[in-house]
C-alpha positions as CSV (number, residue, x, y, z in Angstrom):
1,X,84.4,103.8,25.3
2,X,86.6,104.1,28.4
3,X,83.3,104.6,30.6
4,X,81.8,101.4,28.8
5,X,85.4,98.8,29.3
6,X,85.3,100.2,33.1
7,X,81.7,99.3,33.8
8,X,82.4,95.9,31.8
9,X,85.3,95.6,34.6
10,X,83.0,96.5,37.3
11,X,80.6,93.6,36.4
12,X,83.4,91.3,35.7
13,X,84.0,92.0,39.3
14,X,81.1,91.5,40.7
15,X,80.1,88.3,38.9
16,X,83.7,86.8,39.6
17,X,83.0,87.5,43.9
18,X,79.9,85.6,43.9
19,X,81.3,82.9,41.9
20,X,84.3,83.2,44.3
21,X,81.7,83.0,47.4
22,X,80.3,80.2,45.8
23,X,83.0,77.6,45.4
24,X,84.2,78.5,48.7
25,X,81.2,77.7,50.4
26,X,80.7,74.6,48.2
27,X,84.6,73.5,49.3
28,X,83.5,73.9,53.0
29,X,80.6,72.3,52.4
30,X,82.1,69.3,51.0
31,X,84.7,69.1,54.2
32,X,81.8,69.1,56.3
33,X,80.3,65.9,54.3
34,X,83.0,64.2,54.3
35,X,83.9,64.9,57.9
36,X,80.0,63.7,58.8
37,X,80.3,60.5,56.7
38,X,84.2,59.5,58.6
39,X,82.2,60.0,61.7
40,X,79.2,57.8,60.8
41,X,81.8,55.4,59.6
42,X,84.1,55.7,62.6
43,X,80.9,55.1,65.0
44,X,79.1,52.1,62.7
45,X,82.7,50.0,61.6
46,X,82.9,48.3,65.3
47,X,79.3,47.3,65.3
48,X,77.7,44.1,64.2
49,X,77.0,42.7,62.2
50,X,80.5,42.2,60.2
51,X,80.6,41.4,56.9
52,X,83.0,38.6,56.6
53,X,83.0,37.3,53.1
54,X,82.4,40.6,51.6
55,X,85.8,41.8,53.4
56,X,87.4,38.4,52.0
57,X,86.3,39.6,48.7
58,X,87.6,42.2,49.1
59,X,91.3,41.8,50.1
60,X,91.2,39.6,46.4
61,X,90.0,42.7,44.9
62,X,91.8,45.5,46.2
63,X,94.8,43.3,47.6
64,X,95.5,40.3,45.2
65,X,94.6,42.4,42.1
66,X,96.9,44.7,42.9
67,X,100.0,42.8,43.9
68,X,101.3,43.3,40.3
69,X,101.0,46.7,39.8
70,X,102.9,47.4,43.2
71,X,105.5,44.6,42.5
72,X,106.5,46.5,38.9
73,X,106.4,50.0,40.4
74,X,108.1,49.0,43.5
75,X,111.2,47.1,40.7
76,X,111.2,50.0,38.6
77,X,111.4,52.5,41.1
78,X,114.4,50.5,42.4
79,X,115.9,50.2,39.0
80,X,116.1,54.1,38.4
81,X,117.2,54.8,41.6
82,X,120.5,52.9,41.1
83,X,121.0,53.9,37.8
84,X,121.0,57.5,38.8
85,X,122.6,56.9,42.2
86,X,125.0,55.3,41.0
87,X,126.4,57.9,38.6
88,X,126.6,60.6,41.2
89,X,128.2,58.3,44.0
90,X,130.8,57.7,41.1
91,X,131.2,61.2,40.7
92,X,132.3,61.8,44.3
93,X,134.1,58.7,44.7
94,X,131.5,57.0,47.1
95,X,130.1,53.9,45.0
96,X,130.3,52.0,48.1
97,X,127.7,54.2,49.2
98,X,125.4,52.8,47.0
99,X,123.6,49.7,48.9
100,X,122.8,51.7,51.9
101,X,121.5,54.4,50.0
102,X,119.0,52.5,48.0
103,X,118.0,50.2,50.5
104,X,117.2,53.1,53.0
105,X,116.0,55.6,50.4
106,X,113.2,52.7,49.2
107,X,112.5,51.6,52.5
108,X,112.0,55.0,54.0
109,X,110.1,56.8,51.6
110,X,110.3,55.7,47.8
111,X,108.3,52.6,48.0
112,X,106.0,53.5,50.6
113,X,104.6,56.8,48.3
114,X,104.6,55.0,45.4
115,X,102.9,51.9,46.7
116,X,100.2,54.3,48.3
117,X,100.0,56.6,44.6
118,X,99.9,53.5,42.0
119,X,97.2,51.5,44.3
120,X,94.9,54.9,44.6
121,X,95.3,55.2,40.9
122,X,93.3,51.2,40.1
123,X,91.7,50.7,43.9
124,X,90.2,54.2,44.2
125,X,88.8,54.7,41.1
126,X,87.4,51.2,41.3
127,X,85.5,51.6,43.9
128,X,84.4,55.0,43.0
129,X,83.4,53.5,40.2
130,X,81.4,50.3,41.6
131,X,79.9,52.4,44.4
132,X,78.9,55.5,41.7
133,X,77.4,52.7,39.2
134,X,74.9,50.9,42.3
135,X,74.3,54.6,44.0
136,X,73.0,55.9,40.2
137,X,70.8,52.6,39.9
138,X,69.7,53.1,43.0
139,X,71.0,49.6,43.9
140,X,72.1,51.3,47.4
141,X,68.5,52.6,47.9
142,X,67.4,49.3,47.4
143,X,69.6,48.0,49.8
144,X,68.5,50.3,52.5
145,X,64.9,49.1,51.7
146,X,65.9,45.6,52.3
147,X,67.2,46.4,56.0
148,X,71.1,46.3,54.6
149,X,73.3,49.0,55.8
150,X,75.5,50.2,52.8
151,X,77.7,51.8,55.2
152,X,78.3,48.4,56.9
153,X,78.3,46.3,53.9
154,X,79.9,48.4,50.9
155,X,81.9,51.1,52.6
156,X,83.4,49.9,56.0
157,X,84.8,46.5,53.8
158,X,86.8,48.3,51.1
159,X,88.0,51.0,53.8
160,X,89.1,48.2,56.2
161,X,90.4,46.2,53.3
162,X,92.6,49.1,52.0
163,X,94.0,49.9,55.5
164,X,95.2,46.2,55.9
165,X,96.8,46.0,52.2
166,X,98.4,49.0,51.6
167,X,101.1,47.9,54.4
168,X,101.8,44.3,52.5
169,X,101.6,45.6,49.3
170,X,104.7,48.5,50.4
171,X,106.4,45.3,51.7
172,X,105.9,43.5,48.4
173,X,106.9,47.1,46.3
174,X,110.2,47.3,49.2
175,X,111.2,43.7,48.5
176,X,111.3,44.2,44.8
177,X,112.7,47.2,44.4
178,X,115.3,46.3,46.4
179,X,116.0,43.3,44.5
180,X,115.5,44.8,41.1
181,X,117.9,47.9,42.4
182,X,120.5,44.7,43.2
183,X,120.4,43.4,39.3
184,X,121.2,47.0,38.0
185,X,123.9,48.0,40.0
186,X,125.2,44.4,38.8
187,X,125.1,45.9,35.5
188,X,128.1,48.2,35.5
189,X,129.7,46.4,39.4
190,X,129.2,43.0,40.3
191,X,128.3,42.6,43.7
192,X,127.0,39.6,45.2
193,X,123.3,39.4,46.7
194,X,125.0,38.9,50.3
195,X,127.4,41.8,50.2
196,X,125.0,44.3,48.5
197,X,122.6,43.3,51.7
198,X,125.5,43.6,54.2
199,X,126.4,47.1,53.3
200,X,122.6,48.5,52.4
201,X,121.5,47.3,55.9
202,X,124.4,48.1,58.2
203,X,122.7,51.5,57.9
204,X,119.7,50.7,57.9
205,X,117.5,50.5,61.3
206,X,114.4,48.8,62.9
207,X,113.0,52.6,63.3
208,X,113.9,53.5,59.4
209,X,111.3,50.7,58.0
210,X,108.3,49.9,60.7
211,X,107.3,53.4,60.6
212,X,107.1,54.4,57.0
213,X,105.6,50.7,56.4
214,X,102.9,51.5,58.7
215,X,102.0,55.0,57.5
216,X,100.5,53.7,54.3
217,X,97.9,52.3,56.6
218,X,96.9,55.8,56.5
219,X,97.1,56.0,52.9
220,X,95.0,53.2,52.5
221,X,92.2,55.0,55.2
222,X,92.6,57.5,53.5
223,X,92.3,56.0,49.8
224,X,89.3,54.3,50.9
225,X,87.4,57.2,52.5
226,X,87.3,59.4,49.7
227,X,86.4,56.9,47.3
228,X,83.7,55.6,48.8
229,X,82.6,59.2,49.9
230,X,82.4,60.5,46.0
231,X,80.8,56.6,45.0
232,X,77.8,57.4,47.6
233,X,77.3,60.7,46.6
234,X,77.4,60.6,42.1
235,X,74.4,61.7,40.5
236,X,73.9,62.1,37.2
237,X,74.0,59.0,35.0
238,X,76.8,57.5,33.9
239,X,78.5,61.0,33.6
240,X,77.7,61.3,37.3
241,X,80.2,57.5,37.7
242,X,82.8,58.4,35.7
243,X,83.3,62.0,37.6
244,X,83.0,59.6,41.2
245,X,86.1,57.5,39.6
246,X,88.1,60.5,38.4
247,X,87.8,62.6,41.8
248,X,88.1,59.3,43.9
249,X,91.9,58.7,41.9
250,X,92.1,62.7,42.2
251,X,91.7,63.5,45.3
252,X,93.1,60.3,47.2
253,X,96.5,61.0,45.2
254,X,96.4,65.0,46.6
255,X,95.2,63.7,49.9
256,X,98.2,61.1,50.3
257,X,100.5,63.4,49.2
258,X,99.9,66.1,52.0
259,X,99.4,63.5,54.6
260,X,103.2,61.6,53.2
261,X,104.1,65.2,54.1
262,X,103.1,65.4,57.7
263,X,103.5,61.9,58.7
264,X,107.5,62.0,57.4
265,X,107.5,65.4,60.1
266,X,105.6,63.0,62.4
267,X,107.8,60.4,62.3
268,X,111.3,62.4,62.2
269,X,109.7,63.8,65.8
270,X,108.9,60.8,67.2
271,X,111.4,58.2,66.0
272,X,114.6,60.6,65.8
């Protein structure tokens, strides 16, 4: 019996080192894609022809659309922030504290992450979607037979749409969380509009909010990418779309994660 559970061991093993093998080479494989289709982008965005009304349609769809979603995230993320704040400035007698320290902790990093996570969540997954639905249709091989370059037409208009939005949507998500962070401290303090703003910006700097602002840029290149990457490349039916839309929302959320992460280092060395 001991001779037959260490030769079932022995196979587990060497079944679970191909397997192993396998997914790394898969993982490295799909870097390499990936890495390919940036470049292809990178090299066909700048050439004519440009798709002007498709971009305009665009900015409505992944811009306009989304303005609500950002506005409520960016308030509530304001709202919770004072709330619980507030209770531990209280504790160490520095309620005055509280202004700059919600004005610079949303303008900094708080509405700038959640912007970039909440929009990845509805704009990647949409297109993802969109682009996984035409590319299982073969709507996109179509295309290509009719002399249209997808990569002109469907990908470099959502990836340059998310780049410019992601920006005004943090500004929109800023603006109301800072207001919305106002209201609730005027739950348990009144303060007026004018003094809260006095206090929150007299610490707060030029070099605190163009930086983060423009980072989501990034995000949004970075939301964009991978979306359309995994819309151009589902197979499979309609099972095939709705893994495009799940890995898009997936992987864009890991992916601005780790690059919040490094851009924060980024900026700390270059705006000290």
């Amino acid at each position: 019996m001991a001779h037959t559970i260490g030769a079932n061991l022995v196979g587990a093993r060497r079944v679970a080192r191909p397997l192993f093998a396998a997914s790394l080479i898969s993982l490295v494989e799909w870097f390499g894609e990936l890495g390919l289709f940036c470049l292809q982008l990178f090299r066909g965005i700048f050439v004519p022809p440009f798709e002007g009304a498709e971009f305009a349609r665009q900015f409505d769809e992944l811009g306009a659309k989304s303005l609500p979603i950002a506005a409520l995230a960016g308030a509530a993320t304001g709202v919770v922030l004072a709330l619980e704040t507030q209770q531990t400035l209280v504790r160490f007698g520095a309620r005055t504290l509280l202004p700059a320290l919600l004005i610079v902790s949303i303008i900094k990093e708080s509405g700038p992450i959640i912007t970039g996570l909440v929009v990845s969540g509805r704009a990647a997954a949409g297109i993802g979607a969109e682009l996984g639905a035409m590319k299982v249709t073969e709507q996109i091989d179509a295309m290509e037979a009719s002399a249209v370059d997808p990569l002109h037409f469907l990908v470099a208009t959502r990836v340059l749409a998310c780049i410019v939005m992601l920006p005004l949507l943090t500004l929109v998500a800023d603006f109301c969380g800072i207001a919305a962070g106002w209201l609730a401290c005027n739950l348990t303090h009144s303060i007026s509009l004018q003094l809260f703003l006095e206090d929150g910006m007299k610490y707060a700097h030029f070099t605190d909010f163009l930086p983060p602002t423009l980072k989501t840029a990034a995000f949004g290149a970075i939301m964009g990418v991978v979306a359309c990457f995994q819309g151009m490349r589902a197979w499979g039916g309609t099972d095939g779309v709705e893994r495009a839309a799940t890995s898009s929302v997936v992987l864009s959320s890991l992916f601005i994660i780790v690059a919040d992460v490094l851009l924060v280092r980024f900026i700390q060395v270059v705006f000290p």
